[in-house]
C-alpha positions as CSV (number, residue, x, y, z in Angstrom):
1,X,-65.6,-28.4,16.3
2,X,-63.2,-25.4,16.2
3,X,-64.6,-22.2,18.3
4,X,-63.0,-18.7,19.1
5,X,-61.9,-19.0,23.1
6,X,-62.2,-15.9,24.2
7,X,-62.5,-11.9,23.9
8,X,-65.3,-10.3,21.3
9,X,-66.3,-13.7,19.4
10,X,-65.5,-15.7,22.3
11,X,-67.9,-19.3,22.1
12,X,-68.6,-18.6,18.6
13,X,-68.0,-21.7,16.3
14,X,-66.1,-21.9,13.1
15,X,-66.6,-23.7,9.8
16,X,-63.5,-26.0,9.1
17,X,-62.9,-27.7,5.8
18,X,-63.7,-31.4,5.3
19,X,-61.5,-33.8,4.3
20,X,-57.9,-34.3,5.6
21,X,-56.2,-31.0,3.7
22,X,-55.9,-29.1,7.0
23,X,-55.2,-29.5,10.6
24,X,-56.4,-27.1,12.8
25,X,-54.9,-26.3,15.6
26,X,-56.4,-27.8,18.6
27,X,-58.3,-25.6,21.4
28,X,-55.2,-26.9,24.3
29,X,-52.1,-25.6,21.6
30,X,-54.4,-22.1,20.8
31,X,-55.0,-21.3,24.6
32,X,-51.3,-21.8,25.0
33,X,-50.4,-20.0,22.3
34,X,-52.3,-16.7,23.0
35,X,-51.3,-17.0,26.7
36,X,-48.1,-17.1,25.9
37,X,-48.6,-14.1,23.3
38,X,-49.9,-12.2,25.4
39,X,-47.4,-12.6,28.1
40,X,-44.8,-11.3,25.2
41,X,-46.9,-8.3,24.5
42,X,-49.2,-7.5,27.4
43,X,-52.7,-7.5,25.1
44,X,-53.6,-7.8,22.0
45,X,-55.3,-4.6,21.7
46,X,-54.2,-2.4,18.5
47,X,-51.5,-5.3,17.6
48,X,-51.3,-6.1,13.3
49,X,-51.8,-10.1,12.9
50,X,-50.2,-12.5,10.2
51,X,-52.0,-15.9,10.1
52,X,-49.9,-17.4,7.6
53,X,-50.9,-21.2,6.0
54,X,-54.7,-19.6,7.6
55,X,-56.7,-23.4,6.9
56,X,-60.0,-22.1,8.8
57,X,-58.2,-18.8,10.0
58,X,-59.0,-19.6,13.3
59,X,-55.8,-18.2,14.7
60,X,-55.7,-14.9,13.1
61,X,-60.0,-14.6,13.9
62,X,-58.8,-14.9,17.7
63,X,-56.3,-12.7,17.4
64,X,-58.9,-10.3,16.2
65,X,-61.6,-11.1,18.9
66,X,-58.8,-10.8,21.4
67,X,-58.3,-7.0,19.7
68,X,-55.9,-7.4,17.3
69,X,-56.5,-4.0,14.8
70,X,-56.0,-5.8,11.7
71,X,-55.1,-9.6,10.6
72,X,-54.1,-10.7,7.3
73,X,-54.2,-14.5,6.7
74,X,-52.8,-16.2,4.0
75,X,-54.7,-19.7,1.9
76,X,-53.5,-21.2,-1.3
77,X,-56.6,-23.0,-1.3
78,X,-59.1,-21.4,-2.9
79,X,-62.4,-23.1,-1.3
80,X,-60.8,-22.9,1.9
81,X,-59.8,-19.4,1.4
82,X,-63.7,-18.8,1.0
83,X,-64.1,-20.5,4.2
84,X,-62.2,-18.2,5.8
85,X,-64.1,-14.8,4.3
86,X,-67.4,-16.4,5.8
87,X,-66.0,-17.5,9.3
88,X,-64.8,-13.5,9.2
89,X,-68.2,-12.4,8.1
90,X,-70.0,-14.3,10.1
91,X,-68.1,-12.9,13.2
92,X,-68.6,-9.5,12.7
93,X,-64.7,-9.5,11.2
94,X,-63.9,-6.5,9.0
95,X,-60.7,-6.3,9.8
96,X,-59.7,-9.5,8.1
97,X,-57.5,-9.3,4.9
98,X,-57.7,-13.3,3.2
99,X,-55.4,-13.4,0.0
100,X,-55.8,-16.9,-1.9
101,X,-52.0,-17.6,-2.8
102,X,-49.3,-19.2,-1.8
103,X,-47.3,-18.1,1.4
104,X,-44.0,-17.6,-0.8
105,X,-46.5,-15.5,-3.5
106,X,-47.7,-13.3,-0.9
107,X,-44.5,-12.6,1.3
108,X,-42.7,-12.1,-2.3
109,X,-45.0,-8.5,-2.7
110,X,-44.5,-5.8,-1.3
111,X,-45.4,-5.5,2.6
112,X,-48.7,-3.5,3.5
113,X,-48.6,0.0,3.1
114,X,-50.5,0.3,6.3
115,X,-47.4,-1.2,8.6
116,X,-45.7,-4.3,9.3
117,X,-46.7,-6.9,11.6
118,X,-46.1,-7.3,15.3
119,X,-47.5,-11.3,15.3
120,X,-46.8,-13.7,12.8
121,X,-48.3,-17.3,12.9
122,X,-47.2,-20.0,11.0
123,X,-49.0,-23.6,10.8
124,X,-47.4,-25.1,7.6
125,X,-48.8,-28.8,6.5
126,X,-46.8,-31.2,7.2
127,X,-46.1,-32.3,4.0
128,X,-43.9,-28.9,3.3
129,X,-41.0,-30.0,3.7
130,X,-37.9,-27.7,5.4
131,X,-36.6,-26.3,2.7
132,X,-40.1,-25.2,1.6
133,X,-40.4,-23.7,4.9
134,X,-37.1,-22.3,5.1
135,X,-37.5,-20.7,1.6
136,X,-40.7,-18.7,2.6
137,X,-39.7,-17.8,5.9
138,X,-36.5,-16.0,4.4
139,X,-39.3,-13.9,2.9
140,X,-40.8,-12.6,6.1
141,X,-38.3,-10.0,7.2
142,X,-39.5,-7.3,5.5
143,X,-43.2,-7.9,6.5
144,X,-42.2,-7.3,10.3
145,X,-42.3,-5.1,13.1
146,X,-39.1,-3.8,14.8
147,X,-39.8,-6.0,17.7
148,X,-42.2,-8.9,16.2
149,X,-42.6,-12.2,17.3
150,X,-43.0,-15.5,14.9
151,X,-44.8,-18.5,16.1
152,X,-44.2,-21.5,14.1
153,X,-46.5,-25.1,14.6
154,X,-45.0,-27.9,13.5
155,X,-45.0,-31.7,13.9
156,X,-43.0,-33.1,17.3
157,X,-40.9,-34.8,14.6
158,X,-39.7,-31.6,12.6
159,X,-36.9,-30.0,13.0
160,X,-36.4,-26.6,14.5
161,X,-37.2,-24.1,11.7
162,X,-34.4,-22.3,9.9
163,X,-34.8,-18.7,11.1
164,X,-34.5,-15.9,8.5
165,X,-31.2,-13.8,9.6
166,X,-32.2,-11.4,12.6
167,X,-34.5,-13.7,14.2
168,X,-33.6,-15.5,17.3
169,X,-34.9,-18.3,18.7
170,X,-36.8,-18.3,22.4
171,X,-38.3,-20.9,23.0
172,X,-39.9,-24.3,22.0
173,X,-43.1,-26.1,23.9
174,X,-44.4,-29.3,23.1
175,X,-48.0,-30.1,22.8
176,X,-48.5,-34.2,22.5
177,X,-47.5,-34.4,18.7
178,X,-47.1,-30.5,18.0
179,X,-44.6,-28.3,19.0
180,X,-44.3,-24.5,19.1
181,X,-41.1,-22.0,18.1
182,X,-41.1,-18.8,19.1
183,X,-38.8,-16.2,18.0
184,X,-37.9,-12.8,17.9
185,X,-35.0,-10.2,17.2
186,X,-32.3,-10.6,19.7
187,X,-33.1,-9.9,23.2
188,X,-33.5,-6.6,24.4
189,X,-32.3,-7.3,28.3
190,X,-35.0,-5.3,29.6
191,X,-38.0,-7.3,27.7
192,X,-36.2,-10.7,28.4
193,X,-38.9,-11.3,31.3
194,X,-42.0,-10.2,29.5
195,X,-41.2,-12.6,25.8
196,X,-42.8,-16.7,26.0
């Protein structure tokens, strides 16, 4: 069972697809993820959210019951793309933007005319390999926020992502068999102690 942990929607359940296709992101690797985000930004409140490889789009639903103004999330599959659109409806979500297409389709278009993104989630399958990943993240720059941070899950076995130039690395954190990346543009000194 996959629920929303906290803020507006907090308890309320999600529909996640059957079968093996996706993975979502366990309950322990969310909490630490949004604690961590939110030590980075303060709160969530009026923040612009990119759930990117969405599977359930429980990451970018809890950014919005957590107060994110407005999340985006990105499913090449098209039945779970649908899943998505009814998890957001059923929460009260009208904030939420689902595009069925690829990440590397999306990202390749033109950002948002209604502003970059501060947050930007990544859970790619495993399966992608590095170069894959390395190919769409090169496509995120211009989708961001002067001072965004990326959050990238991948397997304890992956490498560390290949960052798009003028993103830094942070941090890593390892969660039994997934691990975190966090990055950022290069370190302003005075926000060193607030950033995960």
């Amino acid at each position: 069972m996959t629920r929303i942990i906290a803020g507006a929607a907090g308890g309320r359940r999600l529909r996640t697809p059957s079968g093996s296709r996706t993975r979502p992101t366990s309950d322990r690797v969310r909490e630490a993820l949004f604690s961590a985000i939110e030590a980075w930004c303060g709160s969530f409140d009026g923040l612009r959210v990119l759930d990117l490889y969405a599977g359930s789009g429980a990451v970018g639903l809890e950014a919005w019951s957590r107060g994110a103004a407005a999340v985006t999330l990105v499913e090449h599959d098209k039945r779970t793309a649908g899943l998505v659109r009814d998890n957001a409806r059923e929460l009260g979500c009208r904030v939420a933007d689902v595009r069925t297409a690829t990440v590397r389709q999306t990202l390749a278009e033109p950002p948002p005319a209604d502003g970059p993104f501060d947050v930007v989630y990544a859970d790619p399958p495993y399966p992608l390999g590095e170069e894959g990943l390395a190919a769409d993240l090169a496509l995120l720059p211009a989708w961001l926020a002067p001072e965004p941070l990326v959050v990238v899950e991948r397997s304890v076995r992956s490498p560390e992502p290949t960052w798009p130039a003028g993103l830094v690395p942070h941090r890593s954190k390892k969660y039994g068999e997934t691990v975190l990346w966090y990055c950022s543009t290069p370190d302003d000194p005075d926000q060193q102690e607030t950033r995960p």
